[in-house]
C-alpha positions, 0 to 999 in steps of 0.5 A: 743395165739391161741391153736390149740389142747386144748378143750374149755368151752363155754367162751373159758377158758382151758379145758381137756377132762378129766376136763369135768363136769358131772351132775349126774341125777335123772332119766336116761339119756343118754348124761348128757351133752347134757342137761347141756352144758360145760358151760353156753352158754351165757357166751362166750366173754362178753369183759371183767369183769362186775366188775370194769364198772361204773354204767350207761355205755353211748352205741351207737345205743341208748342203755344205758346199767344200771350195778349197783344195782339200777336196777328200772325194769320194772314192770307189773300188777298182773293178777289175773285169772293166779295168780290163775292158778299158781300150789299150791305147787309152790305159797304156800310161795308167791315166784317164786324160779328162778335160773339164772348163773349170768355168761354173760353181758347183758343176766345174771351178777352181778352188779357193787357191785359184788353181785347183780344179774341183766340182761335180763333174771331176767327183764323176770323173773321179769315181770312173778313173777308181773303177777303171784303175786309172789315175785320173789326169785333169786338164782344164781347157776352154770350153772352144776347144775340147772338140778338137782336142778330143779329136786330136788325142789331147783329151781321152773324155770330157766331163763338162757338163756336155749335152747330146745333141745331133751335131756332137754325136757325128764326132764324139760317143757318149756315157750319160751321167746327169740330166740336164735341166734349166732352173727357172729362179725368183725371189724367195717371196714370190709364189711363181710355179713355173711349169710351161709357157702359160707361166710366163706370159706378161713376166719379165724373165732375164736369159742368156742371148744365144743360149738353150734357154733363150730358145726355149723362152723364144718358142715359148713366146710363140705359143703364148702369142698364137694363144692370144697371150701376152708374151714374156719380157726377155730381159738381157743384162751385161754381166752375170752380177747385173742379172742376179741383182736385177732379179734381187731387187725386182727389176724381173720377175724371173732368171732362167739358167742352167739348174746347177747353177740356180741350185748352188744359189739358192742353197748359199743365198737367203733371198732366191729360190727354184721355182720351176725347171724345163729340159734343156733339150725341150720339147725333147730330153737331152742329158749330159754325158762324158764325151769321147772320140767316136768309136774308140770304145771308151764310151761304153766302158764309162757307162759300165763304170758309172753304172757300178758307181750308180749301184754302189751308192758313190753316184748318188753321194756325190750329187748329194754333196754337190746339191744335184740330186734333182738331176741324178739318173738311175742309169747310164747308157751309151749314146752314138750317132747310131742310137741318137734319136732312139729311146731317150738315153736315160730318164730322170728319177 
């Protein structure tokens, strides 16, 4: 049922204002939402529960995807001149603490045993621990709460699909490893080309309320109406399964949501495809990024790692395997508050 006054969290489930969560911060900080999100926004319309899929799912466009436990990561050497670089207070247990929300299918979920925490994000994870010759310790949290367990020490990183933006760079450093788009999706049938608001006028286009991408359809319309175009029909539907079923059976013409999440559907559905995609951070780039405590020193020692990852191949192998390519970058960097706002952090190939 499509819902035209409730408000939404990022994987579109009811909310009332009211309900909002508030993560109370060490520090000061004006606009805590700002840097938590309303949710996990990877989490938005995977298609359906992890749960239940069986361990190997055969997908089209030659990606397979691997859901069971047994995960056989691709692994990387130890380099040991950045082993040594890894701050002392945070290699002295031998481990990278990573905290991830294991909430959305292909980036960060649970394994077909309901238990196991797999996806994109902790391969990445992954691949910086092996470089930096630390075991790598996962710990699954809400999505509320890694701020100020990052703060607290509870967490060394997170890797989560966390984009900069002005209010984290005040308490958090950062090593940028995707980029980070919203995928625009429709049936398979159609002929849509979605590459700027002039392709969405007169179209009913279902969104997450409260969500990056809701905010760009929002200024979007605002071009199309100064234009003296028919703006688009936001459509906003009470649980993840209603918004991929309206988009299946046409009750709108288009489903805007994290590209991740798009991509794993339509390389496991026969019926949706891709057909067009926008920064996250549009009109400018944003990226997501491994996020640590602020000026602790972790974060460009991640970024030196992700980038021998980039340049022996491990990068780029595990996007492939994940369907991600389209968001592989050709190289990290460091983003502080003292840099934000520069030179974009790193551009998509």
């Amino acid at each position: 049922m499509a819902l035209s006054t409730s408000r939404h969290n990022s994987s579109g489930r009811t909310r009332t204002l009211a309900a909002l969560p508030a993560v109370v911060l060490l520090g000061t900080l004006a606009g805590t939402l700002a840097l938590s999100g309303c949710a996990d926004p990877g989490a938005a319309a995977s298609g359906g529960a992890v749960s239940g899929n069986p361990g190997t799912t055969a997908a089209r466009n030659g990606v397979v995807y691997n859901t069971s436990p047994d995960q056989q990561r691709i692994r990387a050497d130890k380099d040991a001149a950045l082993a040594a670089k890894v701050p002392e207070l945070i290699g002295k247990d031998g481990k990278l603490t990573v905290a991830t929300t294991a909430g959305s299918i292909p980036l960060s979920f649970h394994a077909t045993d309901d238990k196991t925490p797999i996806g994109s994000e902790l391969d990445i994870a992954q691949l910086v621990a092996d470089k930096l010759g630390l075991e790598l310790d996962i710990q699954v949290t809400s999505w509320e709460n890694w701020p100020l367990k990052t703060q607290s020490g509870d967490f060394e990183a997170v890797f989560s699909n966390v984009g900069i933006n002005a209010a984290r760079v005040k308490l958090f450093d950062f090593a940028s490893y995707r980029a980070a788009y919203m995928g625009f999706e429709a049936k398979k049938s159609s002929s849509y080309d979605i590459k700027g608001a002039d392709d969405i006028s007169g179209l009913k286009v279902s969104v997450g309320s409260g969500t990056n991408q809701e905010k760009i359809l929002l200024a979007w319309n605002k071009e199309l109406e100064g234009k003296g175009k028919a703006p688009a029909v936001l459509q906003y539907y009470s649980s993840d399964a209603d918004t991929i079923l309206a988009l299946s059976s046409g009750r709108t013409d288009l489903n805007i949501a994290p590209y991740p999440s798009t991509a794993y559907r339509e390389n496991t559905r026969d019926d949706l495809k891709i057909v067009g995609k926008v920064n996250a951070g549009w009109p400018s780039e944003t990226l997501v990024a491994a996020t640590s405590l602020k000026g602790n020193g972790l974060a460009p020692v991640i970024t030196e790692a992700l980038n021998s990852a980039i340049k022996d191949g491990s990068y780029g192998k595990v996007l492939e395997r994940w369907g991600l390519s389209e968001e592989a970058l050709p190289e990290s960097k460091t983003v502080t508050e003292a840099n934000f706002g520069a030179a974009p952090a790193g551009k998509t190939q």
